[in-house]
N, CA, C and O atoms as a GROMACS GRO file, in nm:
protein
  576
    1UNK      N    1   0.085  -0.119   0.000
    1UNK     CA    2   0.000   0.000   0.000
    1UNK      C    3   0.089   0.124   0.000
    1UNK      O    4   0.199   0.139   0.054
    2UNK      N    5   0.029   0.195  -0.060
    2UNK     CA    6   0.112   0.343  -0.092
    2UNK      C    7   0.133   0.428   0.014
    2UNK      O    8   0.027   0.446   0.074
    3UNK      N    9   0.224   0.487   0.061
    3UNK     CA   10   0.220   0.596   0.148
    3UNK      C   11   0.190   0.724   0.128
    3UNK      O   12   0.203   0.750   0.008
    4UNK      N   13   0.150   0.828   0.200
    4UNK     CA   14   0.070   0.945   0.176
    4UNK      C   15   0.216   1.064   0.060
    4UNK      O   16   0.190   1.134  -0.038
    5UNK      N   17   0.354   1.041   0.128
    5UNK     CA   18   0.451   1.047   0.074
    5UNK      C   19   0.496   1.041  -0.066
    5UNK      O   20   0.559   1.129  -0.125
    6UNK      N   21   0.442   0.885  -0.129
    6UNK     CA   22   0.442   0.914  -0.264
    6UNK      C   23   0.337   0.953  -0.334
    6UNK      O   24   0.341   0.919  -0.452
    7UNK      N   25   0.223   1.028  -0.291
    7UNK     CA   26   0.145   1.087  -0.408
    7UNK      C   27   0.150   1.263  -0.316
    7UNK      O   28   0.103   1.370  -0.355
    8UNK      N   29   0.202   1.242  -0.231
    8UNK     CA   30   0.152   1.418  -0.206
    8UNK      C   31   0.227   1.537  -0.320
    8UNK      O   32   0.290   1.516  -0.424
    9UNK      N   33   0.202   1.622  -0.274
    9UNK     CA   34   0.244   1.760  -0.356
    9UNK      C   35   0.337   1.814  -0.249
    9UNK      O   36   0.296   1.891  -0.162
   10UNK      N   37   0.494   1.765  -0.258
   10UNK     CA   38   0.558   1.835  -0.190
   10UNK      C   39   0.635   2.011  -0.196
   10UNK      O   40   0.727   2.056  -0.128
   11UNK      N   41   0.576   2.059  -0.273
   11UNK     CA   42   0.600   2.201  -0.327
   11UNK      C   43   0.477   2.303  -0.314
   11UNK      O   44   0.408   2.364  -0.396
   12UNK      N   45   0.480   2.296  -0.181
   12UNK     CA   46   0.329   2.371  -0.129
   12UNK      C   47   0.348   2.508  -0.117
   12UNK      O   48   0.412   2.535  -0.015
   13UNK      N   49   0.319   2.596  -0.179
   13UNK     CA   50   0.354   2.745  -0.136
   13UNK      C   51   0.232   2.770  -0.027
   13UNK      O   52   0.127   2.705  -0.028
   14UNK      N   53   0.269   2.888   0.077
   14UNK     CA   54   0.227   2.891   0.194
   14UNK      C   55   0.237   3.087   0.228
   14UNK      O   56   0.323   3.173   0.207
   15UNK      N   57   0.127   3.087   0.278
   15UNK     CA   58   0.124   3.227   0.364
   15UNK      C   59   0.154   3.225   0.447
   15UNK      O   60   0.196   3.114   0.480
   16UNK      N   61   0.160   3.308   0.528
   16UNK     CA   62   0.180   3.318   0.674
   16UNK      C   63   0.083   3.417   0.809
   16UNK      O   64  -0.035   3.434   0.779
   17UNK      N   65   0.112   3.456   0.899
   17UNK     CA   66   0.016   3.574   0.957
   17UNK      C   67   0.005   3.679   0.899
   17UNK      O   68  -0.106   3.731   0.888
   18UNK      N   69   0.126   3.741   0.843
   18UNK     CA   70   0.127   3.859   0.823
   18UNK      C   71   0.084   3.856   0.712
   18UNK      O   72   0.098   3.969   0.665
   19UNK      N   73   0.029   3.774   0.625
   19UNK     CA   74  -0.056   3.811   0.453
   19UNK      C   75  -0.193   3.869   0.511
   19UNK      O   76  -0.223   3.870   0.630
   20UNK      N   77  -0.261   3.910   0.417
   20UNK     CA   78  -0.368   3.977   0.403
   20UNK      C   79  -0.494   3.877   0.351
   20UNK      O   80  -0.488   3.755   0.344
   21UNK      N   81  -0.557   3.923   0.332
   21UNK     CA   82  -0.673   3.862   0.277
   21UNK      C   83  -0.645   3.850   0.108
   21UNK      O   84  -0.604   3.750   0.047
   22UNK      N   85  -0.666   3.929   0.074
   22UNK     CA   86  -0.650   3.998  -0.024
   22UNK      C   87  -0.473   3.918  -0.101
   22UNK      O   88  -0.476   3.847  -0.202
   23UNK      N   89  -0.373   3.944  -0.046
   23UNK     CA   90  -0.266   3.887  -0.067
   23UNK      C   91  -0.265   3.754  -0.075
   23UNK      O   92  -0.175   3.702  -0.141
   24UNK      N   93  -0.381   3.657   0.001
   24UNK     CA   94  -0.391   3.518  -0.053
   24UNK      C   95  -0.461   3.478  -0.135
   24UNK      O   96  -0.437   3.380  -0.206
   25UNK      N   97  -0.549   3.540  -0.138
   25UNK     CA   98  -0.647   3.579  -0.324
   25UNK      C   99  -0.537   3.577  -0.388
   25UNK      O  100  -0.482   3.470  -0.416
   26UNK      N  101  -0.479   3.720  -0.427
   26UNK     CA  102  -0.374   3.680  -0.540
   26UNK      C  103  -0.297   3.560  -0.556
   26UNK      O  104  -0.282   3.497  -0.660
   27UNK      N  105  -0.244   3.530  -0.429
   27UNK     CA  106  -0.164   3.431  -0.460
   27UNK      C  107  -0.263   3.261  -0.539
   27UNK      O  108  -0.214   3.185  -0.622
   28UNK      N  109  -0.422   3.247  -0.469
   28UNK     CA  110  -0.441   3.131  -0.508
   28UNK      C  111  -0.478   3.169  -0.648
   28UNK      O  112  -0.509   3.066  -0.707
   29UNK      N  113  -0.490   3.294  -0.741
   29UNK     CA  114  -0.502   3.340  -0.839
   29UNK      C  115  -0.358   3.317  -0.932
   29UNK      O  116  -0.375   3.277  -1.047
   30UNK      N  117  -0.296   3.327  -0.911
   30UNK     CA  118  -0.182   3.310  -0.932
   30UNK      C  119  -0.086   3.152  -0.960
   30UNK      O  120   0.016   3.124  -1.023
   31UNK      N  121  -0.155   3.098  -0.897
   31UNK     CA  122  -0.076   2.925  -0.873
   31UNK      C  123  -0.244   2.828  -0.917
   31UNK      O  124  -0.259   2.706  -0.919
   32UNK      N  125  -0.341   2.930  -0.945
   32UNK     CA  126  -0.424   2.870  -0.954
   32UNK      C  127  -0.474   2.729  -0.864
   32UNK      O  128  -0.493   2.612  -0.896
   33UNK      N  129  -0.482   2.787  -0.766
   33UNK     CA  130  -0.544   2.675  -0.667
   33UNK      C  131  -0.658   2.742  -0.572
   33UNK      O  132  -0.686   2.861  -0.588
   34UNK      N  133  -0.729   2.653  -0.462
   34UNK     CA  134  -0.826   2.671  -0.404
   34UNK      C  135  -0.796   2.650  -0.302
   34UNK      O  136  -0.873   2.567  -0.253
   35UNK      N  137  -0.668   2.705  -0.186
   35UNK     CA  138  -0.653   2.655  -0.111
   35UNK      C  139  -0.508   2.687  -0.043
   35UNK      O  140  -0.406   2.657  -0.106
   36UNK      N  141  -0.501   2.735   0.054
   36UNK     CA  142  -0.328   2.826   0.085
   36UNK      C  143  -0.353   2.754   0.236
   36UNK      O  144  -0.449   2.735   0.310
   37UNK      N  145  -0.212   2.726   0.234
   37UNK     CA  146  -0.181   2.674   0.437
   37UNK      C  147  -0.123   2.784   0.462
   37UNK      O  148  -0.050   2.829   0.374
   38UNK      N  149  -0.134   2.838   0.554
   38UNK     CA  150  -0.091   2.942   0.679
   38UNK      C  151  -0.016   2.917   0.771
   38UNK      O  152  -0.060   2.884   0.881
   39UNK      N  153   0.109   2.927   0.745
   39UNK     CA  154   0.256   2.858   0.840
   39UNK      C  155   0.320   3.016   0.911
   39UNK      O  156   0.303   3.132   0.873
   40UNK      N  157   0.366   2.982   0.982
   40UNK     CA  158   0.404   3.071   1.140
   40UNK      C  159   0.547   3.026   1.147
   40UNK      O  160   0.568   2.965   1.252
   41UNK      N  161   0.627   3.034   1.089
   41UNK     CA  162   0.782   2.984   1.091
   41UNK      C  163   0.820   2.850   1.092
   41UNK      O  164   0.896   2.780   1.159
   42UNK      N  165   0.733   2.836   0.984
   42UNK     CA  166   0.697   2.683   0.939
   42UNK      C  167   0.636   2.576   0.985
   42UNK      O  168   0.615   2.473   0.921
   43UNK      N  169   0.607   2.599   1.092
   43UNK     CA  170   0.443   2.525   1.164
   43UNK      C  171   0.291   2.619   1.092
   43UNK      O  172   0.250   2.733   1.068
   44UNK      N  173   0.253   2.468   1.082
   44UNK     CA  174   0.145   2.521   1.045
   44UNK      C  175   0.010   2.554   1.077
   44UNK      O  176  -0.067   2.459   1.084
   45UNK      N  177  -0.033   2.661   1.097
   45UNK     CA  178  -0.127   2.753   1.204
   45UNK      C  179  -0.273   2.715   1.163
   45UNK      O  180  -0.365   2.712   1.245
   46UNK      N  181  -0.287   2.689   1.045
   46UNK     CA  182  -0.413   2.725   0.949
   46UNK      C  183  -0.404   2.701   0.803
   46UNK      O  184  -0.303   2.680   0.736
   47UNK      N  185  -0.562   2.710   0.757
   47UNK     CA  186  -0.588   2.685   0.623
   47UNK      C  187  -0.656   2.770   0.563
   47UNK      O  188  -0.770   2.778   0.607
   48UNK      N  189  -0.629   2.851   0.466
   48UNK     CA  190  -0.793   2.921   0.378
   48UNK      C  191  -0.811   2.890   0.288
   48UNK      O  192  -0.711   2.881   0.218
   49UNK      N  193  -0.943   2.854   0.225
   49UNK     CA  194  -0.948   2.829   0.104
   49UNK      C  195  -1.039   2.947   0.035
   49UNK      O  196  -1.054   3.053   0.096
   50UNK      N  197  -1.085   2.932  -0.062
   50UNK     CA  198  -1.113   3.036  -0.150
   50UNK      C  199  -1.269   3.087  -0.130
   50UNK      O  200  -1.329   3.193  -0.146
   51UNK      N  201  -1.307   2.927  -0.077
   51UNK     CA  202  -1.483   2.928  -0.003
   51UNK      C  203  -1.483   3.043   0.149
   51UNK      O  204  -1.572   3.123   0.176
   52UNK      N  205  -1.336   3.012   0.240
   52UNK     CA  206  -1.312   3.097   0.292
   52UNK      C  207  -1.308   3.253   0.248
   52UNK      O  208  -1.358   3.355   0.297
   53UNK      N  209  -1.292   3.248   0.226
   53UNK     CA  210  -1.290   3.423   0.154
   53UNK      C  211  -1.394   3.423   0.101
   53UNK      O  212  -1.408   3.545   0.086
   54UNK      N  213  -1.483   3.380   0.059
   54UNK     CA  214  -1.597   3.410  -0.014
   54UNK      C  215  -1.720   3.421   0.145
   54UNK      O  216  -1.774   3.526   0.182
   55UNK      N  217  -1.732   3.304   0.202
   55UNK     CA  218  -1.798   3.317   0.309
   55UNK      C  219  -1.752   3.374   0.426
   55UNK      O  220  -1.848   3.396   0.500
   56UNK      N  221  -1.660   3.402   0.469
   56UNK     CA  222  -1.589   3.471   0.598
   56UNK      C  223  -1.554   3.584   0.576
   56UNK      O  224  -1.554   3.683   0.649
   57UNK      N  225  -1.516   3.565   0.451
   57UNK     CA  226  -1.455   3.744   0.405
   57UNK      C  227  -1.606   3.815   0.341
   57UNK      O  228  -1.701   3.856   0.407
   58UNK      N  229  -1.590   3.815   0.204
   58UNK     CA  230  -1.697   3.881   0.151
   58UNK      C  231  -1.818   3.902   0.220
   58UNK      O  232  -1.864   4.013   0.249
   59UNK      N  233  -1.879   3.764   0.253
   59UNK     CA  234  -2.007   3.752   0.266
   59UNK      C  235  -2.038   3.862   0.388
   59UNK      O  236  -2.138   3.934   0.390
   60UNK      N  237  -1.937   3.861   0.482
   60UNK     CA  238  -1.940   3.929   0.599
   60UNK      C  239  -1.914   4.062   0.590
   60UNK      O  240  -1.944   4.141   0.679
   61UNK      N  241  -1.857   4.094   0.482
   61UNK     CA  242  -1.806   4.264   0.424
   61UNK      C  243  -1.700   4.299   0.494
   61UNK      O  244  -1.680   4.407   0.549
   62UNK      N  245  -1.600   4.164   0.490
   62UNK     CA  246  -1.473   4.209   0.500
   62UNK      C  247  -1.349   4.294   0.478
   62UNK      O  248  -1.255   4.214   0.489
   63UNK      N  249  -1.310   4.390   0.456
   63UNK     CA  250  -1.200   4.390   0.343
   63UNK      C  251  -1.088   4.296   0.304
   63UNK      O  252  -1.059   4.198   0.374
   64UNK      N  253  -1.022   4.327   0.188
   64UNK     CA  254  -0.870   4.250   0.160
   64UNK      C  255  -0.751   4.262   0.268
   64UNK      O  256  -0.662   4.181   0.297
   65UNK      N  257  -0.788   4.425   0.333
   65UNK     CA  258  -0.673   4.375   0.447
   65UNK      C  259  -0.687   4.312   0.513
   65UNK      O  260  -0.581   4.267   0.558
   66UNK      N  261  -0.819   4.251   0.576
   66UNK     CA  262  -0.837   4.175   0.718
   66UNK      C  263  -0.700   4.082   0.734
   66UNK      O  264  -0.630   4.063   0.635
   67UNK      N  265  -0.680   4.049   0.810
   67UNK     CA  266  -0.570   3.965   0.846
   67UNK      C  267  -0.600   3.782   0.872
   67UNK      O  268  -0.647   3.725   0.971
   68UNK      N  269  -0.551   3.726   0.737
   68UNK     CA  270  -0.593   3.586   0.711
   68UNK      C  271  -0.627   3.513   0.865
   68UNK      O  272  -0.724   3.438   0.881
   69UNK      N  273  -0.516   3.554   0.990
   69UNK     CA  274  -0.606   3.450   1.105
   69UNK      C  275  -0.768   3.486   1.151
   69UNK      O  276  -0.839   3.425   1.230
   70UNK      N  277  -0.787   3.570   1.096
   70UNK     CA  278  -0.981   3.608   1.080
   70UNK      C  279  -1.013   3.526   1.036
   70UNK      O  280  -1.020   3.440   1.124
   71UNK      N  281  -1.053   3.472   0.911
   71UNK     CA  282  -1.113   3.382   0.843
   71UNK      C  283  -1.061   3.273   0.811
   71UNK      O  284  -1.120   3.221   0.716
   72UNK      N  285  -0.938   3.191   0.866
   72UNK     CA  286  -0.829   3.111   0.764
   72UNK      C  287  -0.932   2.986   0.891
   72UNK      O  288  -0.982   3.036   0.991
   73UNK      N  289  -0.944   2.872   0.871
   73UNK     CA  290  -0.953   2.763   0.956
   73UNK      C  291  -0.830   2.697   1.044
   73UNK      O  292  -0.730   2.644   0.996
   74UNK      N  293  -0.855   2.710   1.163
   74UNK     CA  294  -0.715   2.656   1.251
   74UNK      C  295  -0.744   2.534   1.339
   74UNK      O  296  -0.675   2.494   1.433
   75UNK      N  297  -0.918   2.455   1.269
   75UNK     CA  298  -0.900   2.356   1.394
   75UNK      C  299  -0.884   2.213   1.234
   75UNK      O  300  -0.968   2.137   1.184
   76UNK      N  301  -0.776   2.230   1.212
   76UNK     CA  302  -0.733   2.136   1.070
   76UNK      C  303  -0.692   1.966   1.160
   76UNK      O  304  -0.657   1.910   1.264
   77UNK      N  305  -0.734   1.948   1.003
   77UNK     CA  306  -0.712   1.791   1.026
   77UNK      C  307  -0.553   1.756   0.932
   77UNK      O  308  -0.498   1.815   0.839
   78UNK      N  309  -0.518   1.636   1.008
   78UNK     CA  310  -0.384   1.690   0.932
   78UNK      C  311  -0.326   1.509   0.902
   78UNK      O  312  -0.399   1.414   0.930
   79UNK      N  313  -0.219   1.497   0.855
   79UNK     CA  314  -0.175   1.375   0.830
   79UNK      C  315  -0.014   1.363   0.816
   79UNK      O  316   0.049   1.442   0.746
   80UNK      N  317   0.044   1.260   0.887
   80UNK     CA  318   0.190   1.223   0.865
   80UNK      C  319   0.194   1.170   0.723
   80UNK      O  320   0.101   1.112   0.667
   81UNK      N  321   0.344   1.205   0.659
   81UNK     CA  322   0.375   1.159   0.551
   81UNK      C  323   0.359   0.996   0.550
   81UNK      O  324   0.288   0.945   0.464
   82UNK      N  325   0.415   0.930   0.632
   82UNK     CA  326   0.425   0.795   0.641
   82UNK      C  327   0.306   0.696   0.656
   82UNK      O  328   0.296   0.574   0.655
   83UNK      N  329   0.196   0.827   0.673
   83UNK     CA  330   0.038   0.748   0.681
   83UNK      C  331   0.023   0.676   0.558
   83UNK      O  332   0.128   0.664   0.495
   84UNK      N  333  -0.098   0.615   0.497
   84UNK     CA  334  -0.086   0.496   0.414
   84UNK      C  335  -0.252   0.590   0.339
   84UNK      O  336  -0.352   0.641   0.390
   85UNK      N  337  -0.208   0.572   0.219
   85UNK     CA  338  -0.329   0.649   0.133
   85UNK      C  339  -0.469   0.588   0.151
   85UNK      O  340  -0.551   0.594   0.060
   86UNK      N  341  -0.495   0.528   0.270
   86UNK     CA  342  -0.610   0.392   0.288
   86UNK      C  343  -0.631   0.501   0.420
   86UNK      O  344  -0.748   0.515   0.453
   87UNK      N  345  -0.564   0.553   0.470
   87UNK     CA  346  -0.581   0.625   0.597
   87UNK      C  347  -0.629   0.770   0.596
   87UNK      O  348  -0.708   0.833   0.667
   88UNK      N  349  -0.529   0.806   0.459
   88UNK     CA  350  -0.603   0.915   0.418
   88UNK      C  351  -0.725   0.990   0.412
   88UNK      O  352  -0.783   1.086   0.463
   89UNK      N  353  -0.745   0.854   0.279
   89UNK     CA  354  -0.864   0.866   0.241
   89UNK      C  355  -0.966   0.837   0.366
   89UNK      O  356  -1.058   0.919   0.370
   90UNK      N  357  -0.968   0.751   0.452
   90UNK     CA  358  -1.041   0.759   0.547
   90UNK      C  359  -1.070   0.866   0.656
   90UNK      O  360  -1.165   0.846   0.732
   91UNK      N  361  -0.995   0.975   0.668
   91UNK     CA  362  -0.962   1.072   0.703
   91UNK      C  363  -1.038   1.207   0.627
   91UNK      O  364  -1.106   1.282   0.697
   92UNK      N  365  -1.020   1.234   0.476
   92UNK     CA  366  -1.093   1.273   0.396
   92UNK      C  367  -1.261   1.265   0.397
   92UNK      O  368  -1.346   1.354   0.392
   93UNK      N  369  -1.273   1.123   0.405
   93UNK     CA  370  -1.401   1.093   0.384
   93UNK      C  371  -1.485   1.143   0.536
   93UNK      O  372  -1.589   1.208   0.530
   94UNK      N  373  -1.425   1.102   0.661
   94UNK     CA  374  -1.476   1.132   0.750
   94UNK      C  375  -1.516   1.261   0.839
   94UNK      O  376  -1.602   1.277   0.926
   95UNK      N  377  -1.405   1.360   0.774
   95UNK     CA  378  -1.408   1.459   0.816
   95UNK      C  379  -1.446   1.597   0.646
   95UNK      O  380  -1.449   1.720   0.639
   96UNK      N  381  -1.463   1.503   0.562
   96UNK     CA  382  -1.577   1.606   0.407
   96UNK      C  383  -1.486   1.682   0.384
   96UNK      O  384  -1.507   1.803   0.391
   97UNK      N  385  -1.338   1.626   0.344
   97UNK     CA  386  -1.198   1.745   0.314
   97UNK      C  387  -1.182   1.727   0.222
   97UNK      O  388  -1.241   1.620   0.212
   98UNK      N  389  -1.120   1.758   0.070
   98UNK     CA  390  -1.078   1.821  -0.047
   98UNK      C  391  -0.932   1.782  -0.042
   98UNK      O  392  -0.883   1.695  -0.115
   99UNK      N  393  -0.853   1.867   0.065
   99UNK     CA  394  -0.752   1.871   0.078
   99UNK      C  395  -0.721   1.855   0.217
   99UNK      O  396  -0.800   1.885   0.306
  100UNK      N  397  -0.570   1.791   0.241
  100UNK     CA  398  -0.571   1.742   0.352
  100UNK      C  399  -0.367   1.766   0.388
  100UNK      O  400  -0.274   1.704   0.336
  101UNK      N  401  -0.363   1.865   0.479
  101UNK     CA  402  -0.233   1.884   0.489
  101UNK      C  403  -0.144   1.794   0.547
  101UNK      O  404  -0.169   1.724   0.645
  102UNK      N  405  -0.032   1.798   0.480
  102UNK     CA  406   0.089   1.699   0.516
  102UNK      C  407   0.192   1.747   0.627
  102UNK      O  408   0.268   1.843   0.614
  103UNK      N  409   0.182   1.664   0.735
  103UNK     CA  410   0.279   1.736   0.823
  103UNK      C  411   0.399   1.679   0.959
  103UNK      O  412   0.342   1.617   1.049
  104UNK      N  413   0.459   1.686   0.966
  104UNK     CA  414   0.556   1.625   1.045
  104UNK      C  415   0.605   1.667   1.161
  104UNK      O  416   0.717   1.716   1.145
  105UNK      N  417   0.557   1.670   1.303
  105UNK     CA  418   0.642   1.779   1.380
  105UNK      C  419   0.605   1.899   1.369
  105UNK      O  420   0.690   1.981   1.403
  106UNK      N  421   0.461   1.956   1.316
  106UNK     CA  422   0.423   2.045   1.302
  106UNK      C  423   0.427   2.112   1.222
  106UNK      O  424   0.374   2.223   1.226
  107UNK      N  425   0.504   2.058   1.105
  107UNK     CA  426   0.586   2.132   1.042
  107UNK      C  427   0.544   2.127   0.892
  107UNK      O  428   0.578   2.019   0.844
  108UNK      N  429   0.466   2.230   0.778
  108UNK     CA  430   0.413   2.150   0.631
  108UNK      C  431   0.492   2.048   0.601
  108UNK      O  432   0.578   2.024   0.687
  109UNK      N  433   0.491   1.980   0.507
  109UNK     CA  434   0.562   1.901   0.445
  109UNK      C  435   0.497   1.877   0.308
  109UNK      O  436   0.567   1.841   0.214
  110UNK      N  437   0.393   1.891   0.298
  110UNK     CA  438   0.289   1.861   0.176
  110UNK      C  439   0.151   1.863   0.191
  110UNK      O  440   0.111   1.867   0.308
  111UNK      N  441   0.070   1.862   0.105
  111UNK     CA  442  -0.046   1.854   0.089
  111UNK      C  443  -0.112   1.723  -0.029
  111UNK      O  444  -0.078   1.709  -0.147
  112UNK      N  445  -0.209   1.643   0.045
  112UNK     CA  446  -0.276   1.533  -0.042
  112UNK      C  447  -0.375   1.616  -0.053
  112UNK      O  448  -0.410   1.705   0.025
  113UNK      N  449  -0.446   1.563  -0.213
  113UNK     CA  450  -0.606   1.631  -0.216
  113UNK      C  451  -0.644   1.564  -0.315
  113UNK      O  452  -0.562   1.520  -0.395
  114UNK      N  453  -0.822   1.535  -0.335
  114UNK     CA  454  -0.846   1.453  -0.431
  114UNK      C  455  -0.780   1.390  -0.560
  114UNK      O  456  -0.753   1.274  -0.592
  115UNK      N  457  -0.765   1.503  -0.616
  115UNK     CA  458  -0.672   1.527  -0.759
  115UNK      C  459  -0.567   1.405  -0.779
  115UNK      O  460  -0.552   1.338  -0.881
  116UNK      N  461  -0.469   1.391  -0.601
  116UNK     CA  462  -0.363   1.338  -0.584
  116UNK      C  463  -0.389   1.168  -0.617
  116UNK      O  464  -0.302   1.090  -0.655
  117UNK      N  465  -0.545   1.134  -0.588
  117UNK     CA  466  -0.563   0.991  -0.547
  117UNK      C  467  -0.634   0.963  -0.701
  117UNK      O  468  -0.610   0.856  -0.757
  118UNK      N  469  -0.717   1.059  -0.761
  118UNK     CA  470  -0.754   1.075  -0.877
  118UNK      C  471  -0.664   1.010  -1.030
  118UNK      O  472  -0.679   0.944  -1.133
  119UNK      N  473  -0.560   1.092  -0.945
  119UNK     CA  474  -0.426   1.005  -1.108
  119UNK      C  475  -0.362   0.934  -1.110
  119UNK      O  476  -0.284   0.919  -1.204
  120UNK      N  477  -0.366   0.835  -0.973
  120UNK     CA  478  -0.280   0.738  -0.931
  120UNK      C  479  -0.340   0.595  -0.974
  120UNK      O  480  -0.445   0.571  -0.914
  121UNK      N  481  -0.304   0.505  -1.053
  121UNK     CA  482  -0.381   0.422  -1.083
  121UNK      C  483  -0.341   0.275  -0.964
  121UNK      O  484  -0.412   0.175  -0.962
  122UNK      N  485  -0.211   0.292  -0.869
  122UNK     CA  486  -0.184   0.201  -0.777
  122UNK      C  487  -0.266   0.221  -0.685
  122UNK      O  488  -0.294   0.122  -0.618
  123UNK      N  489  -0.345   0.371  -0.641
  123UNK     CA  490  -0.424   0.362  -0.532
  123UNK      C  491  -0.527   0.263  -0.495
  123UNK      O  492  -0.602   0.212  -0.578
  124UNK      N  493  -0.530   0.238  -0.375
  124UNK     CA  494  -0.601   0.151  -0.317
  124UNK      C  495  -0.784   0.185  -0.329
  124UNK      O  496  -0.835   0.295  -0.308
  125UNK      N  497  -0.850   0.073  -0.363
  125UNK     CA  498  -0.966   0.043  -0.419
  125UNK      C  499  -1.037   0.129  -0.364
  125UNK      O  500  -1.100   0.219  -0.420
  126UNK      N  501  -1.022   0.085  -0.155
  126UNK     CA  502  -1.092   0.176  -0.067
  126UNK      C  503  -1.129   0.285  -0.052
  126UNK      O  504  -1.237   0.334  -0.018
  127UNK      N  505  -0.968   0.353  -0.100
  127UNK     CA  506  -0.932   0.476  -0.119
  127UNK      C  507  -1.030   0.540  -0.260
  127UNK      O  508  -1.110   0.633  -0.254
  128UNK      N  509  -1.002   0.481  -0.348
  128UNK     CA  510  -1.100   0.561  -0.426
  128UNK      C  511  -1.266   0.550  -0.403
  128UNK      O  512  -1.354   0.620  -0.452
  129UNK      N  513  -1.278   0.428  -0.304
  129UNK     CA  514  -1.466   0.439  -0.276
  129UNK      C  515  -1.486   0.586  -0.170
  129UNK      O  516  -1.569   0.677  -0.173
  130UNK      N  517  -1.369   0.555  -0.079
  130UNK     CA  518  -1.415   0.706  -0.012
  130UNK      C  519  -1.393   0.856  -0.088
  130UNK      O  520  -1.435   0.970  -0.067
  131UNK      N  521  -1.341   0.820  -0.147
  131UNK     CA  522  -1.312   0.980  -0.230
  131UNK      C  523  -1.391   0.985  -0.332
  131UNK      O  524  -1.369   1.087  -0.398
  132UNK      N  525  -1.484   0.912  -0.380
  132UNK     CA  526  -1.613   0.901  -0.478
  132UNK      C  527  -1.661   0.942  -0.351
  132UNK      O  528  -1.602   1.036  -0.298
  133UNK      N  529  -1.762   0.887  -0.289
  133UNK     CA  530  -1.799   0.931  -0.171
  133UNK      C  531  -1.823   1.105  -0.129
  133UNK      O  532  -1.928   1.167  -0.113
  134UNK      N  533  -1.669   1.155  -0.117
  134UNK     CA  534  -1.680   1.293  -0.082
  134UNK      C  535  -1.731   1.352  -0.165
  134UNK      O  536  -1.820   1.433  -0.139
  135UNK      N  537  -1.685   1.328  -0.296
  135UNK     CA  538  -1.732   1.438  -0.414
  135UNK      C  539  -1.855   1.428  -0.443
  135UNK      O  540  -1.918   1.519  -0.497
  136UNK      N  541  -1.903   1.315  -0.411
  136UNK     CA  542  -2.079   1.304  -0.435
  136UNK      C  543  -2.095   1.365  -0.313
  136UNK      O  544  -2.014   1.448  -0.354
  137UNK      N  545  -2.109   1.386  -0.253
  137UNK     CA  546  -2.150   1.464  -0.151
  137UNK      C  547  -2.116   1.618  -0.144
  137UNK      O  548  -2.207   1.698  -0.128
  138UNK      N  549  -2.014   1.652  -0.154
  138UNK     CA  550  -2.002   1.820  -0.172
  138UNK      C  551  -2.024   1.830  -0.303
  138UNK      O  552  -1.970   1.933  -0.342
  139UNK      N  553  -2.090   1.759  -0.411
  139UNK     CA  554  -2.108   1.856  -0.501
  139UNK      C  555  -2.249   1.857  -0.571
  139UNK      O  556  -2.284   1.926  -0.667
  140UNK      N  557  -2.322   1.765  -0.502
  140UNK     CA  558  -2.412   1.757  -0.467
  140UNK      C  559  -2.507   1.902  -0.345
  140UNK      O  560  -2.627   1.908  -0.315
  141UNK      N  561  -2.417   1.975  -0.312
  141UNK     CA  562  -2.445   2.057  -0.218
  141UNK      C  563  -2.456   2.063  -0.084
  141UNK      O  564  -2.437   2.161  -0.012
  142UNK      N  565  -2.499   1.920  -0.046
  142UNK     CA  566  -2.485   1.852   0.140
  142UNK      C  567  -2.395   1.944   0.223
  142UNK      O  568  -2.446   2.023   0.302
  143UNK      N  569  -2.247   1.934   0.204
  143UNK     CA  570  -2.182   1.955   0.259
  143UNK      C  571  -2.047   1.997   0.188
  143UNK      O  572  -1.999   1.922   0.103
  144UNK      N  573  -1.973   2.137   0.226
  144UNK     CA  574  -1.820   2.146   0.164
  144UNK      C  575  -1.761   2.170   0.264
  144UNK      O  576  -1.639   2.185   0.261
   0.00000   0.00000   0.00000
């Protein structure tokens, strides 16, 4: 069975406290993603994703400066590299995550997210029933 290690995305770009709201917009504009970790001298504090800013920021009539620990999520679910993509995904499925940060000692290391288990054709069977699973469900509307 695969470890979380060989399919993650070890080239995670990352904000920190001092970004803005607004400054992590650009950036997920920029790298084109849905989704920035929030590291504090390389521990990692938090998550925002783009739903974040739309519902925490906007919706609330935020501005771009607010300061990302306003709206970023800090009670994250998280995963060791050495976990097993069967664990993951069970992890994913149970807690309705997208993306799921990689971390060691507190420390990023990577990020798994659907996509990751999506192009892997060694992944484990399980693994892809729970991650069918999520996406029928958040996109369906239930739950994101």
């Amino acid at each position: 069975m695969e470890q979380i290690r060989e399919i993650m995305t070890d080239n995670v770009d990352s904000c920190t406290l001092l970004d803005n709201v607004f400054e992590v917009a650009v950036k997920m504009k920029e790298l084109n993603v849905g989704a920035i970790p929030i590291v504090d001298q390389d521990k990692l504090v938090g998550m925002i994703t783009d739903r974040d800013i739309v519902v925490r920021g906007v919706a609330e009539k935020h501005p771009g400066s607010t300061k990302v620990e306003d709206i970023m999520s800090n009670n994250l679910i998280t995963i060791s590299p050495d976990a097993t993509t069967k664990e993951a995904a069970k992890l994913m499925s149970e807690h309705q995550i997208r993306r799921l940060p990689v971390v060691e000692s507190d420390k990023l290391v990577g990020i798994v997210s659907l996509g990751d288990f999506a192009i892997r054709e060694q992944t484990d069977d399980q693994a892809k029933a729970a991650l069918t699973e999520i996406s029928e469900t958040n996109y369906n509307g239930v739950q994101h």
